[in-house]
C-alpha positions, 0 to 999 in steps of 0.5 A: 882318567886311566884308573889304577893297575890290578894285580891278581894272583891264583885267580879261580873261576868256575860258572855253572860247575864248569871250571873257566879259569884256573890258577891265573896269575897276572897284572891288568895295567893301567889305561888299558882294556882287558879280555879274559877267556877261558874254554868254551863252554856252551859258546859263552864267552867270559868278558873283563873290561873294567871301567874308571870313570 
């Protein structure tokens, strides 16, 4: 099953008082995997891949 497609719109994201992602706009589409990176902070990588079962 491919499971639906996302929509994010102004997606804002901070770890640790780092800001990773900032005023991200997109569409994940259906039946597909996704990698979101933002900078390198202390060499941690932001990871997305959803999963539909």
């Amino acid at each position: 099953m491919s499971g639906p497609s996302i929509f994010v719109e102004n997606l804002n994201l901070a770890y640790e008082g780092n800001t990773i992602l900032e005023g991200v706009t997109t569409e994940f589409h259906s039946g597909e995997c996704h990698v979101i990176m933002g900078p390198m902070v202390e060499a941690k990588l932001l990871w997305f891949a959803p999963s539909w079962d």
